[in-house]
Steps between C-alpha positions, in 0.01 A plus 500: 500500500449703205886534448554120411241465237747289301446249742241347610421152703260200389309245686686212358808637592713291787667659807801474353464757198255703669795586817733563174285717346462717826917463554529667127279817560531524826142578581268435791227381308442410131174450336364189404307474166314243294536404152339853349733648690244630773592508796343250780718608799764636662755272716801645726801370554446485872174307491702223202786461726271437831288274300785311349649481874189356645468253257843371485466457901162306467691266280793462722268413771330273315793308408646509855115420655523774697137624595356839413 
């Protein structure tokens, strides 16, 4: 973590530019701050990707009515 400090995540950020900003460094995880620059959390790239999975299945069933 402490070898990308030139990049950090934000909580407005969409899915899209936080899975390119962990495709350009190449980390696991990146640090998320606020707007001092503090930081508020840390998210993986696992745990965005399984999220992002789930959710885009939860829509697909809900556009297909499938139940679950």
């Amino acid at each position: 973590l402490a070898l990308y400090t030139d990049t950090a995540l934000t909580a407005d950020q969409s899915i899209k530019e936080v899975m390119r900003a962990f495709d350009h460094t190449q980390a696991d995880e990146l640090a998320v701050i606020d707007a001092n620059r503090e930081v508020i959390g840390i998210l993986s790239e696992a745990y965005a990707t399984r999220r992002y999975a789930e959710e885009l299945d939860k829509a697909r069933r809900e556009l297909t009515g499938e139940a679950g």
